[in-house]
N, C-alpha and C positions, 0 to 999 in steps of 0.2 A: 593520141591517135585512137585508140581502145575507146575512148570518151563519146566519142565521136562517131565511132564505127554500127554501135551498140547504142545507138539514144535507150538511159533506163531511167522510166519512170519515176524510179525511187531517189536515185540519184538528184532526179531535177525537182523530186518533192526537198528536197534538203536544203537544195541551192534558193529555192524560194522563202524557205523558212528564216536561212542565212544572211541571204544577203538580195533578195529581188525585190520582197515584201517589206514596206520601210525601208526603203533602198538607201533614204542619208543616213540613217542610223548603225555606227559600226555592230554587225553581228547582226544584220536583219533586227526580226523579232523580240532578240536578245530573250531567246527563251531559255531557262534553264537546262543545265546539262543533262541532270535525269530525263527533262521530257525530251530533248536532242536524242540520247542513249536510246530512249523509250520507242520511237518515231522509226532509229535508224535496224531496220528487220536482217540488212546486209552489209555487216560493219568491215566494208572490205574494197579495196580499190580495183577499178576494172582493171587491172592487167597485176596476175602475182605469176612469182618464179615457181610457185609452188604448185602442185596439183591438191586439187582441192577435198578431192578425198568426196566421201557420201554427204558431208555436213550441208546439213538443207539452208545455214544463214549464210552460206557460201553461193550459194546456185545462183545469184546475181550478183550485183554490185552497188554499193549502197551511196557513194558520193564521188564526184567528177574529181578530177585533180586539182580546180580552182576552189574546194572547198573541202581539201586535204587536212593543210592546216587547222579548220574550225573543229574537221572530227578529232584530230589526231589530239587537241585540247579537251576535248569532251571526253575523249577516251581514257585520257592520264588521269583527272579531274574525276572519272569514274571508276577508278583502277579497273577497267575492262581488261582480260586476259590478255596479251597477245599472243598469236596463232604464229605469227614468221618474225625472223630476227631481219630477212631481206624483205619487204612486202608491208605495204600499210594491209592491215586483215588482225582482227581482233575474234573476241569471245563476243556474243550479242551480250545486251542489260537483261536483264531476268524480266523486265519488264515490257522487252519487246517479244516476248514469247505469246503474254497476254494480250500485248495488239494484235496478232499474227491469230492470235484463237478467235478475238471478236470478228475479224477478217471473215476470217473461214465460216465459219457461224454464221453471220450476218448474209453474206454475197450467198452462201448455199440455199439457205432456208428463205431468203427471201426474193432470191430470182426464184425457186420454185411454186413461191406464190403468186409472183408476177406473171411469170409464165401460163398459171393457171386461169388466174385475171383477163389475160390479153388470148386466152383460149388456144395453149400451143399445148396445153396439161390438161389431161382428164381430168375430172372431178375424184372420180376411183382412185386412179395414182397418186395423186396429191395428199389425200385423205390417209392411205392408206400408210403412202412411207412417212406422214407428219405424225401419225395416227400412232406406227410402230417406236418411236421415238417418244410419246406426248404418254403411251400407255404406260410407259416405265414407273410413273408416277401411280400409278394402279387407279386411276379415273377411266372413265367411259372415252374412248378413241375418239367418238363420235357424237359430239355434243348437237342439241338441240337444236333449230333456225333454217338461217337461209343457207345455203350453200357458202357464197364467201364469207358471211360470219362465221360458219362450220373451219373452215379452211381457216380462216385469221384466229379463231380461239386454240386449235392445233399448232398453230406455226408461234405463239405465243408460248403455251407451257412445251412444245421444242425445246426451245430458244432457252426454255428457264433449266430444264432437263441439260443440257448442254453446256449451260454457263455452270450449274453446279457438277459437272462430271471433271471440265476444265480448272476448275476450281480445287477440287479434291486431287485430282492428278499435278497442278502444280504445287501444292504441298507436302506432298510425298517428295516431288525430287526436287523441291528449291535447290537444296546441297549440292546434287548434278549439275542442276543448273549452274549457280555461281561458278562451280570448277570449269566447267566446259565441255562436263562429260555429256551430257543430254542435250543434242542437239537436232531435234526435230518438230516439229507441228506437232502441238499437244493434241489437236484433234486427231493425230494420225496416232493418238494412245489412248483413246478414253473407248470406253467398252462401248459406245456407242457409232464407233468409227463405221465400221460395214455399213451400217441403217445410212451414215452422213455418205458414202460412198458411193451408193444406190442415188439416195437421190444428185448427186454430182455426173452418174451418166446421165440421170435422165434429163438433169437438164441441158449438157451437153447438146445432148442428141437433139430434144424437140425443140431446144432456144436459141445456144449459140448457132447451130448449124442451119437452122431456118433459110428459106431462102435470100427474103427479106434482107436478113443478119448480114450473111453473108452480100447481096448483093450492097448492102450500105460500106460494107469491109473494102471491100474492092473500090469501091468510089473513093475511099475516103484514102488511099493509096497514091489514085492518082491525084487526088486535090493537094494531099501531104508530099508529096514529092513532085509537083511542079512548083510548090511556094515554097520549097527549099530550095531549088535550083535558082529559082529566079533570084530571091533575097541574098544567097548564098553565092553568087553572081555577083550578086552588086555590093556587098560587104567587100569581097577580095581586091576584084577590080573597078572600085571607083572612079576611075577617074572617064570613062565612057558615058556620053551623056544621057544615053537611056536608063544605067543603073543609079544614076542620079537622080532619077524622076523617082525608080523601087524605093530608092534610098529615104527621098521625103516621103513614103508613106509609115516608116517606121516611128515611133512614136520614140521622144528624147530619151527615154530610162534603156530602150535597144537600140540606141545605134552604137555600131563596132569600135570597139577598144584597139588596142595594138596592135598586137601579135594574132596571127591566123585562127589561131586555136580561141582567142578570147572574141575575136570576131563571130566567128561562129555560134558558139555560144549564145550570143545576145542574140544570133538568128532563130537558135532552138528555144529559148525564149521566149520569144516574140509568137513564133509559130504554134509553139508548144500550149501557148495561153488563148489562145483564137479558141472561140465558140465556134459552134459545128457552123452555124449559118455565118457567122462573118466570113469564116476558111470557105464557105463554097462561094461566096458573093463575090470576096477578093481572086476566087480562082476565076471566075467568069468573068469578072472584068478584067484582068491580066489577058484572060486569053480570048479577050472581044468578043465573050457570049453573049455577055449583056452590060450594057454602061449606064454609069452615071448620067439622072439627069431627065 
């Protein structure tokens, strides 16, 4: 139910890797355990008995319950810590620490450029907070050119400044790490943290929040929760002849399994993997905006 209630992201990243991707192949991918371990940022099932305390690889949920068992082998296979003797919830791999840094790094520094790009970012600010980060290096903040080459030569030695901060900070506490004791975003320790902070409002404020952003959020709400209703509709109660016509738009790999829970599923699925233009096509034709033809 928890699965369900809370569609995560990360979770259906796993489930793809597992078993959607190469769908005849036992084990999806069959990709190795370490890069399984590596992948999984929240080694822990959505519903535990326990409170979960500060621990940041806790704050979500890293795999649905139909692909319990694949972690729960990865997990032993990796001697990952566990956290509860009632509760599938482990220790993360040391190696999802460094996913989780490029993460951070990457989505920060590089919607700040984009932002810039698409003109939601002064040139000043841009410059300035790449500039405070790029200068650590003790170079010139403000290299030579055009503007976006200014900007893209900053967000470049950033990026290099940050990989080496992330770098020296997980060497210092591998040993926390493996135990279990360290468990937070490396970037939320490297002495560069404030500068990556700074620019995480700014982007905030002048990108996500745009109106645009926002106005696409809210669309994409109602498109996401009418092809769930409807789909999710015609998986339960099949036997109604309109959910029979939903039903044949589903492609062979989603259509419903047994049990309610596995039904579903193949619906978040199915939805889950729709490109932005296919989900708005399908939602207007469902709802007789505009038809085939």
């Amino acid at each position: 139910r928890e699965d369900l209630l809370r569609f995560e992201g990360n979770a259906q990243g796993l489930r793809i890797l597992a078993r959607l991707e190469m769908a005849r192949e036992r084990g999806g991918m069959r990709l190795t355990t370490a890069t399984i371990g590596a992948f999984c940022k929240y080694p822990r099932a959505s519903l535990l008995s326990e409170e979960t305390g500060t621990r940041r690889s806790a704050r979500k949920f890293g795999f649905f319950q139909s692909e319990r068992e694949v972690f729960r082998e990865a997990a032993d296979r990796l001697g990952l810590l566990p956290l509860s003797e009632r509760s599938d919830w482990w220790c993360r791999h040391p190696l999802a620490f460094l996913v989780e840094a490029a993460d951070d790094i990457c989505y920060q520094i590089l919607d700040l450029e984009a932002g810039y790009r698409l003109g939601k970012v002064r040139f000043d600010d841009a410059r300035d907070l790449l500039g405070a980060i790029a200068a650590d290096e003790g170079a010139d903040a403000e290299p030579a050119g055009d503007r976006k080459s200014a900007i893209g030569h900053l967000r470049a030695r950033a990026i290099d400044v940050l990989v080496r901060e992330v770098a020296d900070l997980f060497l210092r506490e591998e040993d926390a790490v493996r135990r279990g004791v360290f468990d937070e975003s490396l970037v939320s320790a490297i002495p560069s943290k404030k500068k990556v902070d700074a620019i995480t409002e700014l982007v905030a404020a002048e990108c996500y929040r745009a109106d645009e952003v926002l106005e696409i959020e809210i669309a994409g709400y109602e498109v996401i929760g009418a092809l769930l209703e409807r789909f999710v509709a015609a998986a339960l109660r099949p036997s109604r002849p309109e959910h029979d016509r939903i039903r044949a738009r589903m492609p062979e790999l989603f259509l419903p399994e047994s049990s309610d829970y596995a039904k579903i599923l193949r619906v978040t699925d199915f939805v889950s993997g729709m490109t932005d233009s296919y989900a708005v096509s399908l939602f207007r034709r469902f709802g007789g905006i505009s038809l085939s033809g």
